[in-house]
Structures are given as C-alpha cells and as structure tokens.
VEXKE-10452 format. One record per atom (N, C-alpha, C): residue in one letter; x, y, z. Coordinates in steps of 0.001 Angstrom, whole numbers, padded with zeros to 6 digits, always signed. Example, Ala and Ser with C-alpha at 12.3 -4.5 7.8 and 13.67 -1.06 7.14 Angstrom:
a+013190-005690+007800a+012300-004500+007800a+013200-003300+007800s+012850-002250+007080s+013670-001060+007140s+012900+000030+007870
// end
This chain:
x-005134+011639+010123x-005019+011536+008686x-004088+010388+008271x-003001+010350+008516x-002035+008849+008936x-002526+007685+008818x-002562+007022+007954x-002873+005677+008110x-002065+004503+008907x-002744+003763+009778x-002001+002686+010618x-001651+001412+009985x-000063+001351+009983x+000158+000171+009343x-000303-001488+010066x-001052-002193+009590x-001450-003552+010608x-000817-004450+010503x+000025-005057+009038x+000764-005597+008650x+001004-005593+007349x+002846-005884+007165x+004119-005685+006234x+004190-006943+005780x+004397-007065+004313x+004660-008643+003972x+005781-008432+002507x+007396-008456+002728x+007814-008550+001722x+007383-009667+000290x+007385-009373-000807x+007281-010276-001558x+008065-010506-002533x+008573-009729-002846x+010004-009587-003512x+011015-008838-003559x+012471-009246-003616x+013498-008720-002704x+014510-008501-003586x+015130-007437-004136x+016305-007722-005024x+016819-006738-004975x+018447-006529-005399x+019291-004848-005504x+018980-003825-005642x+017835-003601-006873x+017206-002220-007189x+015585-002080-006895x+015382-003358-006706x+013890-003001-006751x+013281-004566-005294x+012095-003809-004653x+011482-004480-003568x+009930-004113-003750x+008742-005141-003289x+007674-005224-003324x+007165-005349-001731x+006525-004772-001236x+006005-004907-000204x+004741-004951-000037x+003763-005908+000811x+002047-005628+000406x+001860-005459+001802x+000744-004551+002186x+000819-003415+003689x-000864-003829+003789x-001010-004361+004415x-002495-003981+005021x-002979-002949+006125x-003393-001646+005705x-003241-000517+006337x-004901-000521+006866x-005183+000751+008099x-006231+001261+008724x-006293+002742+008526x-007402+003488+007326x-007447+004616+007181x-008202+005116+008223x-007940+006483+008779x-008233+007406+009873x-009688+007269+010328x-010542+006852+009086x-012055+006695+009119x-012562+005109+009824x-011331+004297+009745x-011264+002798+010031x-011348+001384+008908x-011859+002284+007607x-011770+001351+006190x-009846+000903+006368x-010406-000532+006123x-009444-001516+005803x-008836-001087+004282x-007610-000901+004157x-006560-000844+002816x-006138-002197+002735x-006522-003398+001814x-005926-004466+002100x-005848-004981+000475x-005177-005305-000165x-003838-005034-000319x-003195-003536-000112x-002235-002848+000171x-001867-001817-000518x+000111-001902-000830x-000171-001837-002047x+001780-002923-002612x+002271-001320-003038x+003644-001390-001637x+004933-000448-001706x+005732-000983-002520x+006456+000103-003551x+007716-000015-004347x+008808+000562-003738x+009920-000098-003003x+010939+000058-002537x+012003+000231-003275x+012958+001579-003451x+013946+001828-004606x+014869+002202-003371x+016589+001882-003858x+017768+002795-003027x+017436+003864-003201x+018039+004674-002323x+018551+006603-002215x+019173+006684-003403x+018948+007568-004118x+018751+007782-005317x+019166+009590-005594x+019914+009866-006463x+020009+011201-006738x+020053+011761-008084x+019497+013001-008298x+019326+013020-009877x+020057+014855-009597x+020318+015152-010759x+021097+016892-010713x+019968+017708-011944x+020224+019015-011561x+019662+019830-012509x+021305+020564-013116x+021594+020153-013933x+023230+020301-014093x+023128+021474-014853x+023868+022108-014572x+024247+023484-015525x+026097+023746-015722x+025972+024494-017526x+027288+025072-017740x+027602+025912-017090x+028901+026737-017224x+029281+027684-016790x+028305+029144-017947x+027945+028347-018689x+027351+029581-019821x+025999+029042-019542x+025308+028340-018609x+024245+028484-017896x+023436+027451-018996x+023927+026549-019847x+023190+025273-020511x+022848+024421-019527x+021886+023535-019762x+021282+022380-018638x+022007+021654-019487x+022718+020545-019042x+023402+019022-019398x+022070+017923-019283x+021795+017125-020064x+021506+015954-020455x+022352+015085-020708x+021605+013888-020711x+021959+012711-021120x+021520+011546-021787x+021291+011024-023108x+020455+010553-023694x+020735+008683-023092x+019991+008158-022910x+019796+006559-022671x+018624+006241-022839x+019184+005080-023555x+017983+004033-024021x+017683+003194-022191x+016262+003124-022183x+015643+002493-021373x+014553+001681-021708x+015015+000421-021547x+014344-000964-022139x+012796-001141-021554x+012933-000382-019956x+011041-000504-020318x+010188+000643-020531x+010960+001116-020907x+010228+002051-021826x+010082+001832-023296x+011371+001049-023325x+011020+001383-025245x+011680+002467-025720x+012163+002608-025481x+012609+004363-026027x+013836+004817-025559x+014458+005414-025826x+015736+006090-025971x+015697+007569-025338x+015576+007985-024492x+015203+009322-023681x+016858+010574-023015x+015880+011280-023326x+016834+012432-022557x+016513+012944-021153x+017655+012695-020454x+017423+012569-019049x+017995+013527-017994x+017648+013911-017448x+018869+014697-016458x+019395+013946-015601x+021078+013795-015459x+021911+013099-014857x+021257+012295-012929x+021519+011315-013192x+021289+010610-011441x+021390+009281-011248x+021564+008558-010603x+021531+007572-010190x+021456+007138-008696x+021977+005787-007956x+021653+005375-007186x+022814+005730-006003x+022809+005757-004717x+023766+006652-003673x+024418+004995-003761x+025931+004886-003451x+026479+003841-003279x+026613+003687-001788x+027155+002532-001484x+028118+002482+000069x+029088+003130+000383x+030000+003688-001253x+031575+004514-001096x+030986+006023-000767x+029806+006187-000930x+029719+007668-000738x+029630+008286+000595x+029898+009314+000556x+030102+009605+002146x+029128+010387+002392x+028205+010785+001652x+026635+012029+001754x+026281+012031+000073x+025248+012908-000039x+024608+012732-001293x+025620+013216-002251x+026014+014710-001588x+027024+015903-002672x+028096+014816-003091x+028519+013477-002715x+030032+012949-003268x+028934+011860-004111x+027980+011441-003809x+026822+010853-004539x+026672+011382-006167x+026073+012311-006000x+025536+013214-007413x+027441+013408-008236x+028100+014108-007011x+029535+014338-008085x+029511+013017-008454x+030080+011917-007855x+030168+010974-009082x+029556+010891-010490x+027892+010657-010014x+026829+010376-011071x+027251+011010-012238x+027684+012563-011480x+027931+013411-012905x+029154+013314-013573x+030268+012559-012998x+031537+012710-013677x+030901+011107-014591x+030439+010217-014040x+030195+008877-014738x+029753+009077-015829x+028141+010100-015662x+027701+010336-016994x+027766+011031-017857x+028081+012562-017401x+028239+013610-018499x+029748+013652-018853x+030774+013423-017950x+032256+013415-017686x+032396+014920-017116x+031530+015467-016449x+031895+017298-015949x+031876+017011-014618x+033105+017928-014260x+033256+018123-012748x+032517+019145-012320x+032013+019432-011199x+031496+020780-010694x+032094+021209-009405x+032329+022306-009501x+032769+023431-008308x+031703+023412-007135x+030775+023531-007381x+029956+023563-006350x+028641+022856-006635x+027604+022555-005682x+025988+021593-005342x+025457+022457-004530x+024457+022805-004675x+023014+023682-003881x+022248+022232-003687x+021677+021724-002960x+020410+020611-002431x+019353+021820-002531x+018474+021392-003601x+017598+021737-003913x+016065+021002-003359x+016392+018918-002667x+014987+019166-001614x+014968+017567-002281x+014089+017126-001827x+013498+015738-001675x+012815+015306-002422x+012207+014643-003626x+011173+013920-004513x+011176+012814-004097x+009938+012239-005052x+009560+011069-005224x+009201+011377-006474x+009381+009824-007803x+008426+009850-008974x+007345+009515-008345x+006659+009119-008179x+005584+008586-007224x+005251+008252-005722x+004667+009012-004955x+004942+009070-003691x+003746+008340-003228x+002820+008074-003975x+001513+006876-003515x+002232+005538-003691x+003339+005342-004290x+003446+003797-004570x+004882+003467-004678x+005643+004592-004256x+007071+004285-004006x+007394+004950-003047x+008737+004182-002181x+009016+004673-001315x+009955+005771-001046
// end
C-alpha cells in the first residue's frame, strides 16, 4: 500500500515553510509525478481549559486568510525547549498569559496529512 519514493527535489527552503516535489511509485506501479510535500516545524497547539472548565481562545488576525479568527493556543516547538510539555507551556504563557499545573498529550495531527508533512 506504501508508495515508493524514486526521487526528492527541494524547491523551496525557508524558516516556516518548505516545498518538496517527490516523484513516487504507487503499489499498482502508476507513476505519481509531480507529487509537492509541504514541510512545516513541530508544531503544538493545546485544548486549554479553566479551572471552572472554560476552553481559552485566542483571537488573531491571519493575513492569508483575511480574517481575524479564534484559535486555540499553539505554535511552533523552539530549540530552547526541552520536549513538547515545556513547548505548549510556553505557547500558552506567550499567548493567553495562563500557567498550567498540569498537560495530558492527547496524540498527533496533521491539518492536512496528503500534503503536509
């Protein structure tokens, strides 16, 4: 089921964002040629809650969107972090300004798992 990668060709390279075009071999033997990966950092987002059990948001404007959105707290894992849990605490003291007592890892996403990595 796995598709075989045949060849990797960066095409664009920068801090937050990378393009990669993959010429792959599906299981059946059809050629995938182009197929363009979106490469993002480790990345963490929270499902934040009060002590009186409110979800925390955070409203930001995001320019390609257009729009001004409410978000649940996350951002990108730095180099200072030492695992995700000192990851997310930051994110959340940066954005909401709340400390938390404790983090449950709740599991792994992707926004898109066909076209990001």
């Amino acid at each position: 089921m796995n598709w075989k990668l045949l060849k990797s060709e960066y095409l664009f390279k920068d801090l937050w964002f990378t393009v990669r075009k993959d010429t792959c071999e599906r299981s059946g033997g059809q050629l995938v040629d182009p197929y363009y990966v979106y490469e993002f950092p480790e990345w963490v987002t929270a499902v934040a809650l009060t002590e009186e059990g409110d979800f925390i948001f955070e409203r930001q404007y995001r320019h390609a969107a257009g729009l001004t959105m409410l978000e649940i707290p996350g951002g990108c894992v730095d180099p200072q972090d030492l695992n995700l849990e000192s990851a997310i605490s930051r994110e959340l003291k940066e954005e909401t300004g709340y400390v938390f007592n404790e983090y449950h890892y709740l599991g792994k996403t992707s926004a898109n798992p066909s076209t990001h990595n």
